[in-house]
C-alpha positions as CSV (number, residue, x, y, z in Angstrom):
1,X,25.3,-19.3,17.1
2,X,26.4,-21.9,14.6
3,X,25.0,-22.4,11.0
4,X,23.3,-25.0,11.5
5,X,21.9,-23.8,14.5
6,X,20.6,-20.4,12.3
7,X,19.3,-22.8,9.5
8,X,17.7,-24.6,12.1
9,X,16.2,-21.2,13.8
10,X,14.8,-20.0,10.4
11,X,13.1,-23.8,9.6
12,X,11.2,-23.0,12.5
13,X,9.9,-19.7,12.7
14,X,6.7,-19.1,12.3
15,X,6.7,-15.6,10.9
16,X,9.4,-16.7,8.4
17,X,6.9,-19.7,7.0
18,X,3.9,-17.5,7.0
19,X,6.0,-15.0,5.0
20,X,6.6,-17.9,2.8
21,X,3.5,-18.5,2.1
22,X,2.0,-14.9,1.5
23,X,5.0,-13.5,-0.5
24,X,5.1,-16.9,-3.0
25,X,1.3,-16.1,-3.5
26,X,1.8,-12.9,-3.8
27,X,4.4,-13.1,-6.4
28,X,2.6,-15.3,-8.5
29,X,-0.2,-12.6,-8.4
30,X,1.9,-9.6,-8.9
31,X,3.9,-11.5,-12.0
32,X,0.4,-10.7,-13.8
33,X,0.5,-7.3,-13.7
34,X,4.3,-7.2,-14.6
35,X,4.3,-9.5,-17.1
36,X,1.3,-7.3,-18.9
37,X,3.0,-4.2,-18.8
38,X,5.5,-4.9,-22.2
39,X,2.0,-5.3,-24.0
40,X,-0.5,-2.8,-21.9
41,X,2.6,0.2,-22.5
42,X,2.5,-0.7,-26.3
43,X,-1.3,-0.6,-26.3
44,X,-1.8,2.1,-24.4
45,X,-0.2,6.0,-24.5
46,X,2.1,7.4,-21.7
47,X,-0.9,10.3,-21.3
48,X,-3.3,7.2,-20.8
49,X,-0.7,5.5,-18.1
50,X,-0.6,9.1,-17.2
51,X,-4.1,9.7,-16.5
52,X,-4.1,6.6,-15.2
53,X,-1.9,7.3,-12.7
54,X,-3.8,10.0,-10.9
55,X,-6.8,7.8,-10.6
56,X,-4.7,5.8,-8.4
57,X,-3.4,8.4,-6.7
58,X,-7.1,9.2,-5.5
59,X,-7.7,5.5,-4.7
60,X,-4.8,5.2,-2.9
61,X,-4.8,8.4,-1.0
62,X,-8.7,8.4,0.1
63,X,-8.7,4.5,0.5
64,X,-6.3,4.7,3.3
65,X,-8.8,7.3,5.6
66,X,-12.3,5.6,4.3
67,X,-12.8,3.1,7.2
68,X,-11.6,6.1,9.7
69,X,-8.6,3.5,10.5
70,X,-10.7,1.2,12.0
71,X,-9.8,-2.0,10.0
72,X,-6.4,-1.5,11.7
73,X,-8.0,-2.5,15.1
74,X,-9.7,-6.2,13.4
75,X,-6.5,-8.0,14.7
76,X,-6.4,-6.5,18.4
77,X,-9.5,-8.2,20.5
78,X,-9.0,-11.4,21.9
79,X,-12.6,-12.5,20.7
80,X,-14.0,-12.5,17.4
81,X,-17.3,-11.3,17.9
82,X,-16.0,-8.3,18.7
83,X,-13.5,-8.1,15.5
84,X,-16.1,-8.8,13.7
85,X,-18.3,-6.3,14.4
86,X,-15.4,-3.8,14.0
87,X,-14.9,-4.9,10.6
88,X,-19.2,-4.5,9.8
89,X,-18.1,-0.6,11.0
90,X,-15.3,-0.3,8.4
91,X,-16.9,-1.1,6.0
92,X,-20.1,0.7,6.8
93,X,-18.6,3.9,7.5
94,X,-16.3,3.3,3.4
95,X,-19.8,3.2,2.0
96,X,-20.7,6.4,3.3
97,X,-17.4,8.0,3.1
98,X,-17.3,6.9,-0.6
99,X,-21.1,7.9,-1.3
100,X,-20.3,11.4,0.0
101,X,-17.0,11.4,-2.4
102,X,-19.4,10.0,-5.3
103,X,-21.4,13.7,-5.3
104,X,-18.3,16.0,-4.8
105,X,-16.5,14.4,-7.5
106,X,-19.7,14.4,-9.7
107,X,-20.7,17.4,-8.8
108,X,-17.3,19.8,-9.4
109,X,-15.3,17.1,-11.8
110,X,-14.9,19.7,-14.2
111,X,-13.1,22.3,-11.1
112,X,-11.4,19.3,-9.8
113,X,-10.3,17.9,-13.1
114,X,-8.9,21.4,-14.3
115,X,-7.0,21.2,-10.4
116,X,-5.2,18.3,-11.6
117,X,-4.9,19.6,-14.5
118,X,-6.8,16.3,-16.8
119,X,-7.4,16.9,-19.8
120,X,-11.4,16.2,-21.3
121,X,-10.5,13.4,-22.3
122,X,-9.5,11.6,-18.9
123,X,-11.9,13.7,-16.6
124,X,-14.4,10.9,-16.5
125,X,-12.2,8.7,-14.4
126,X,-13.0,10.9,-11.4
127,X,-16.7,9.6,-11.6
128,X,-14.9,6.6,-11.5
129,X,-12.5,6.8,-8.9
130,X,-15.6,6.8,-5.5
131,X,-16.0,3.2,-6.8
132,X,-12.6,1.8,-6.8
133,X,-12.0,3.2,-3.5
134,X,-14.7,1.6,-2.1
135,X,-13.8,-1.8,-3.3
136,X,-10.1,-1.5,-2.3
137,X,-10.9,-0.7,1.3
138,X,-13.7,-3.2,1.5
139,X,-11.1,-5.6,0.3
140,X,-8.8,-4.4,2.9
141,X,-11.2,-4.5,5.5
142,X,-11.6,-8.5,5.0
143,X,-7.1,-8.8,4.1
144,X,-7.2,-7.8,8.0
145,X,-10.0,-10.6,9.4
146,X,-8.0,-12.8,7.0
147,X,-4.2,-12.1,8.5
148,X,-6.3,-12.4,12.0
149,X,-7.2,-15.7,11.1
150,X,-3.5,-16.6,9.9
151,X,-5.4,-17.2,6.6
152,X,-2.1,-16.3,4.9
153,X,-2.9,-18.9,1.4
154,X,-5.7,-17.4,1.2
155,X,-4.7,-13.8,0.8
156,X,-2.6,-15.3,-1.8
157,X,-5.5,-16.8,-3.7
158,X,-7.7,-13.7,-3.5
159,X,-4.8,-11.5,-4.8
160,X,-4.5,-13.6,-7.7
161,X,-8.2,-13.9,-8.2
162,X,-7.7,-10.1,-8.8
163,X,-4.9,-9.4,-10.7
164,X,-6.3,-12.3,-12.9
165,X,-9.5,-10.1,-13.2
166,X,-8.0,-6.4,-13.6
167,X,-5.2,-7.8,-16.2
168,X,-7.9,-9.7,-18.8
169,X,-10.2,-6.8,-18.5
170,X,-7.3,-4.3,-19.1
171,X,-6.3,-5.9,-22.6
172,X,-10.1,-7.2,-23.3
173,X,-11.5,-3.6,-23.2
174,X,-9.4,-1.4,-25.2
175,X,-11.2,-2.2,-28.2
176,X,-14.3,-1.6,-25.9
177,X,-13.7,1.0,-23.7
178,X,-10.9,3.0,-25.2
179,X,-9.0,4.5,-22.3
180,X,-10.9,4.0,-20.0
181,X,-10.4,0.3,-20.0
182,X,-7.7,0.8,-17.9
183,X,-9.2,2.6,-15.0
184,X,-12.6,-0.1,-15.1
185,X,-9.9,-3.4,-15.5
186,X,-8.7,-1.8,-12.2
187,X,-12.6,-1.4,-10.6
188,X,-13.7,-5.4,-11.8
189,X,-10.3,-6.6,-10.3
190,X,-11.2,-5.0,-6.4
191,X,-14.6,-6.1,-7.1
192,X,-13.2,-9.7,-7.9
193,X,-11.2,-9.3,-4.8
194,X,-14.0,-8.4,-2.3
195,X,-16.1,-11.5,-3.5
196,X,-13.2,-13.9,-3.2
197,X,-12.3,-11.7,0.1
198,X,-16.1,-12.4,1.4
199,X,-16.4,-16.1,0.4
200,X,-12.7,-16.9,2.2
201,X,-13.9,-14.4,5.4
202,X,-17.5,-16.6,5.9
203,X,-15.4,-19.8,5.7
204,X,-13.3,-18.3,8.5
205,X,-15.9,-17.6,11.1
206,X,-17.4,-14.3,9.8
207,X,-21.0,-14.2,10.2
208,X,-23.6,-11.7,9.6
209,X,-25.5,-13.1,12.7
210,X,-22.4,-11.5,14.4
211,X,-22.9,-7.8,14.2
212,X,-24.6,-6.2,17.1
213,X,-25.6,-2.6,17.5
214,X,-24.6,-2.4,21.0
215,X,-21.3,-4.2,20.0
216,X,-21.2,-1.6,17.2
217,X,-21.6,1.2,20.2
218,X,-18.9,-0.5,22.1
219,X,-15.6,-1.1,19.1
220,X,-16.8,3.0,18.3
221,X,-15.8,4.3,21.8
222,X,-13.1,1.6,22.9
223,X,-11.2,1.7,19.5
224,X,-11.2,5.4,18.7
225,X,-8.1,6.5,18.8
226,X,-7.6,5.0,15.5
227,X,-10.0,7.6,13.7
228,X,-9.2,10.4,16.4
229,X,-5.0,10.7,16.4
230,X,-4.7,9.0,13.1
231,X,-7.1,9.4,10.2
232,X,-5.9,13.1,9.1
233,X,-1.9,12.1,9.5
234,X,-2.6,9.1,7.9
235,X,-4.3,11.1,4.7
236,X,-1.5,13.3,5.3
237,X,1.0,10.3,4.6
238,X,-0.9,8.7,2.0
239,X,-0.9,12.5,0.2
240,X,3.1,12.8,0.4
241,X,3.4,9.2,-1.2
242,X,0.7,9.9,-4.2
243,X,1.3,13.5,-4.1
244,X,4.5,13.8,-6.5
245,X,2.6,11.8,-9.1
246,X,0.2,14.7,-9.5
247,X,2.6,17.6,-9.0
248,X,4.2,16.5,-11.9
249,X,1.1,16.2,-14.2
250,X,-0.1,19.9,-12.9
251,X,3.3,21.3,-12.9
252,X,5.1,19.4,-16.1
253,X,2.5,17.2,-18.1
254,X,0.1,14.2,-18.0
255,X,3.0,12.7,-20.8
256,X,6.0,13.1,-17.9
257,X,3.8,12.0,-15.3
258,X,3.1,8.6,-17.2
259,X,7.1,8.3,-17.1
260,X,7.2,8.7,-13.5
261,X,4.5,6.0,-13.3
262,X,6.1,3.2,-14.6
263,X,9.3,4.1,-12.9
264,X,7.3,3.9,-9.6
265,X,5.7,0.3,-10.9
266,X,8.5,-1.2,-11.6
267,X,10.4,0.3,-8.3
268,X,7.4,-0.9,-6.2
269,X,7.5,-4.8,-7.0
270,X,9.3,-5.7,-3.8
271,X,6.8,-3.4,-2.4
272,X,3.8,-5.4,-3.5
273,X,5.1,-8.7,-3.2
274,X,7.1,-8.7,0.2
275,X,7.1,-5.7,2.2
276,X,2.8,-5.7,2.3
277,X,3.3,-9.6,2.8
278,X,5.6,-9.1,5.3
279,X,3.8,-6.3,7.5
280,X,0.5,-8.6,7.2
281,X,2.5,-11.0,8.9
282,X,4.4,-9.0,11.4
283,X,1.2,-7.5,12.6
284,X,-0.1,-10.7,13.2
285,X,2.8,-12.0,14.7
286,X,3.8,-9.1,16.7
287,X,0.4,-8.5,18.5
288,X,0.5,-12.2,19.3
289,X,3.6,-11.7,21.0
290,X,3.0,-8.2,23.0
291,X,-0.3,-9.5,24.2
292,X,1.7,-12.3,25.5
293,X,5.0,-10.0,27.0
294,X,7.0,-12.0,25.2
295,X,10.2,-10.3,23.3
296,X,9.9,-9.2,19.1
297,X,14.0,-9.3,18.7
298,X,14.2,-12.6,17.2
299,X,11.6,-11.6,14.2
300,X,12.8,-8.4,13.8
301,X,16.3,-9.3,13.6
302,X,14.7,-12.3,10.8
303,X,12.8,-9.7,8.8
304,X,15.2,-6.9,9.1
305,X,18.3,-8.8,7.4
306,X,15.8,-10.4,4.5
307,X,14.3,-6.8,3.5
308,X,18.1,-5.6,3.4
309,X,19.1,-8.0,1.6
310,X,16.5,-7.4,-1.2
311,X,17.0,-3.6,-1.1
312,X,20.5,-3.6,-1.7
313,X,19.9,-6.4,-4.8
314,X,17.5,-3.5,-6.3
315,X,19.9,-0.2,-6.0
316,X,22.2,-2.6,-7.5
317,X,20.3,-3.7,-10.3
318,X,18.6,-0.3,-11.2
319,X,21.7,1.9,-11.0
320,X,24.0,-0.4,-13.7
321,X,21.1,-1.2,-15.7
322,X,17.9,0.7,-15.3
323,X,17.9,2.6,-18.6
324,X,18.5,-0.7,-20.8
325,X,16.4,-3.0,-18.8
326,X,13.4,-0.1,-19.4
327,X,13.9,0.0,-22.9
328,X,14.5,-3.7,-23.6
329,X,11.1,-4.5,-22.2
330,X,9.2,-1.6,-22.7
331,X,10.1,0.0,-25.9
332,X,12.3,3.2,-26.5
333,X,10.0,5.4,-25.7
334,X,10.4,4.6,-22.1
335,X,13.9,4.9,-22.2
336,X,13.3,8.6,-19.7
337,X,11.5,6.2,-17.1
338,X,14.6,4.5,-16.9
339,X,16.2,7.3,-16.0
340,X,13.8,8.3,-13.3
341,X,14.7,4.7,-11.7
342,X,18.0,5.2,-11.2
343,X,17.2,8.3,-9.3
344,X,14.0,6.9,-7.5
345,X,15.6,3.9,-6.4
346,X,16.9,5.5,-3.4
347,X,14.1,6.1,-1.5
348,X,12.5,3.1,-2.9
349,X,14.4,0.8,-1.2
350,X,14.1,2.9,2.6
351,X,10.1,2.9,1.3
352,X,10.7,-0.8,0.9
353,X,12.1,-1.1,4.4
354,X,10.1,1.4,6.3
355,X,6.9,-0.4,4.9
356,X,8.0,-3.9,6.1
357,X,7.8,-2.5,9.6
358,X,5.3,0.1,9.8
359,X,2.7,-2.3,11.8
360,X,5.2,-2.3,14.7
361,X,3.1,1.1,15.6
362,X,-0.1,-0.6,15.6
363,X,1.3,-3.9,17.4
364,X,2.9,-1.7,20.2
365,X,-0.1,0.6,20.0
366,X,1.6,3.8,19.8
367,X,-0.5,5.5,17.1
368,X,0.2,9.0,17.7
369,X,4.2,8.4,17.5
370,X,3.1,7.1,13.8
371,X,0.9,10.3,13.2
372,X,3.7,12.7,14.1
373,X,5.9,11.6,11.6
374,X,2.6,11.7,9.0
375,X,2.7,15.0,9.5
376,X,6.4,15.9,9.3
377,X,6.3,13.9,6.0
378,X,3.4,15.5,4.7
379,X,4.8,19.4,5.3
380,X,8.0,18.2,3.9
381,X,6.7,16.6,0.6
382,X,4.5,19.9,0.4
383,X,7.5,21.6,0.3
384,X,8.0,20.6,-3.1
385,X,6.1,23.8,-4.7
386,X,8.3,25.7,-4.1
387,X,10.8,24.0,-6.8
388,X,8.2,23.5,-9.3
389,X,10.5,25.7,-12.0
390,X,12.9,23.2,-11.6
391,X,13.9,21.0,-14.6
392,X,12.1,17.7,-14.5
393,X,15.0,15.9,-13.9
394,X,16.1,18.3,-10.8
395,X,13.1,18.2,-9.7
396,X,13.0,14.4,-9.1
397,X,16.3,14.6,-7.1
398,X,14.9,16.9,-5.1
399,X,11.9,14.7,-4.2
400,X,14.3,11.7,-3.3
401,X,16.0,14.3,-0.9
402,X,13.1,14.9,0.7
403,X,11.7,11.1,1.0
404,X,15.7,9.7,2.1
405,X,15.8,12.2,5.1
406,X,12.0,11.3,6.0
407,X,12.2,7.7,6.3
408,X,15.4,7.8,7.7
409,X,13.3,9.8,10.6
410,X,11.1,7.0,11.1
411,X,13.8,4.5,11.0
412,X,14.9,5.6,14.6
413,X,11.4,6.2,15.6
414,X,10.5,2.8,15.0
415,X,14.4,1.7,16.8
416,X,13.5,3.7,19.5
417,X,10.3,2.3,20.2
418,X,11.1,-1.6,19.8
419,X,14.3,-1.1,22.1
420,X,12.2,0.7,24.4
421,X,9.4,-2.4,24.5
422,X,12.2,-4.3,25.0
423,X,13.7,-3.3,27.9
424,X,10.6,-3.4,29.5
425,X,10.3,-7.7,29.3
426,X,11.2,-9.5,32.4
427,X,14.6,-10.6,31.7
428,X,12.9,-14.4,30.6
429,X,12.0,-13.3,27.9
430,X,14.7,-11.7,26.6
């Protein structure tokens, strides 16, 4: 194939120009948060990021399992009545798993926070935490009708709606709130998020005229291997991606673990702004395609050499410069977060490309292949108590070990499985 002809290819695919359109919004969005963080790490202490960061480690790690999985299924059925009443379940069963959270958390936040090892002064954001999970995997809930609907500008404009929200109300309430204005900027910008998410979702066909108890009954039983293979591997995932963060406040200090947390923010940027953009798309995209029998290579092969291409840039970038380019913008004190990144980059950039493709599971439907690796992941990120006396620094290398061999494990799962779909196709649609 020609240049031209490959220009001409990549004008007009579909997945690429959807891509467009999500990652551009989603840029915009995410250049908030970034933007903020010069002035935010000046304002606030490393012990507050710290703190900070193990509130979203719960949000992140219980926000993944509070819909049971089934928001995953919004994109599968052919009609919408049914997807709808799937998503009226997600969000159903998030308010319960949440309200049941709310009391444990209440209840035993002094045990828990001593677990964790917060100090008094940062216990409080446990009460906290029930309610941002909620909101995030309301929000997520509605992302999925959304990316259904091809309503890609839209998630755009809801993203930015809330990282508008969550960065004013950061810097607005530290005279207010003190440190917690962190960890409430965060709550008001999901909240923001859901409303936007709802408005955008009732303009797109989603009716509360729609939901059904028998209809309820029925997305339960015919969608439920979601909740039955994959709801503990998927906690089990979620755990060995937010776990380090709080091994390293329990085992080092809420001060190192604030490092590690803006090593991890700025390491995650093509993260948040392609490879979620990206596997919103591909889901999409993908589903379409299988549903159809019709062959993934082309948009794989498209998605594949862009998320490459952007890994590469990063390890690049990091490794010459990550020390200066941390203390440049965030002040000396940061200067040990820089060092983190040069180690952390590594497995950032597999995490960058693993992510990006993770929804070919769910397209191809073969959930428990996912869940299998969730728990080899999990064990092997557990693994890292037994090295707790390590120096810090060792002790990071050791986790980057860990996460290089893992995702290049589900690498070749997710080879194997595509080639394997392939192969399948009549050859016409090959």
């Amino acid at each position: 194939m020609n240049g031209r002809a490959i220009i001409s290819s990549l004008k007009e695919s579909e997945i690429l120009r959807n891509t467009s359109i999500l990652v551009s919004g989603t840029a915009l969005a995410q250049l908030i948060p970034v933007l903020l963080q010069p002035l935010l790490r000046r304002y606030y202490s490393p012990e507050a990021f710290g703190a900070y960061s193990i509130y979203l480690s719960l949000v992140g790690i219980f926000s993944i399992v509070a819909s049971f999985k089934y928001d995953l299924a919004i994109v599968l059925p052919k009609k919408d009545r049914e997807a709808a009443n799937i998503l009226f379940l997600s969000v159903f069963i998030s308010f319960l798993f949440c309200s049941i959270l709310a009391i444990i958390f209440i209840t035993w936040r002094a045990e828990i926070a001593g677990f964790l090892n917060l100090s008094e002064d940062y216990n409080f954001y446990l009460m906290l935490a029930p309610a941002g999970i909620f909101f995030f995997s309301f929000y997520q809930t509605i992302n999925n009708w959304l990316t259904r609907k091809k309503k890609f500008m839209l998630l755009s404009v809801n993203k930015f709606t809330r990282r508008g929200v969550e960065g004013a109300a950061q810097l607005g309430l530290k005279g207010l709130a003190g440190s917690s204005g962190l960890v409430v900027g965060d709550i008001l910008g999901h909240i923001a998020n859901v409303l936007s998410g709802l408005f955008q979702g009732s303009k797109q066909g989603l009716k509360i005229d729609q939901l059904s108890p028998v209809k309820i009954n029925y997305v339960v039983r015919r969608y439920s291997e979601f909740p039955r293979v994959n709801v503990i591997p998927s906690l089990m995932s979620a755990c060995s991606f937010l776990l380090p963060v709080i091994m390293l406040n329990k085992f080092y200090s809420t001060e190192n673990a604030g490092y590690f947390d803006l090593s991890k923010l700025l390491l995650s940027v093509p993260l948040a702004l392609i490879s979620t953009s990206v596997s919103n798309v591909l889901l999409q995209s993908l589903t379409e395609k299988i549903n159809n029998r019709k062959s993934l290579r082309k948009d794989i092969i498209l998605v594949l050499g862009i998320v490459l291409f952007i890994g590469i840039v990063e390890i690049i970038i990091i490794a010459l410069f990550g020390i200066r380019i941390f203390k440049f913008i965030f002040g000396e004190r940061w200067e040990l977060s820089g060092r983190i990144s040069q180690i952390l980059v590594w497995s950032y950039a597999l995490n960058f490309l693993v992510a990006s493709f993770s929804t070919v599971f769910v397209s191809l439907q073969k959930i428990r292949l996912l869940s299998a690796w969730q728990i080899f992941y999990f064990f092997s990120i557990i693994s890292l108590v037994f090295f707790k006396n390590m120096d810090f620094i060792d002790f990071i290398r050791m986790y980057v070990g860990i996460e290089v061999i893992c995702y290049l494990v589900i690498i070749i799962v997710i080879t194997y499985i595509v080639v394997k779909y392939e192969k399948k196709l009549p050859h016409k649609h090959l």
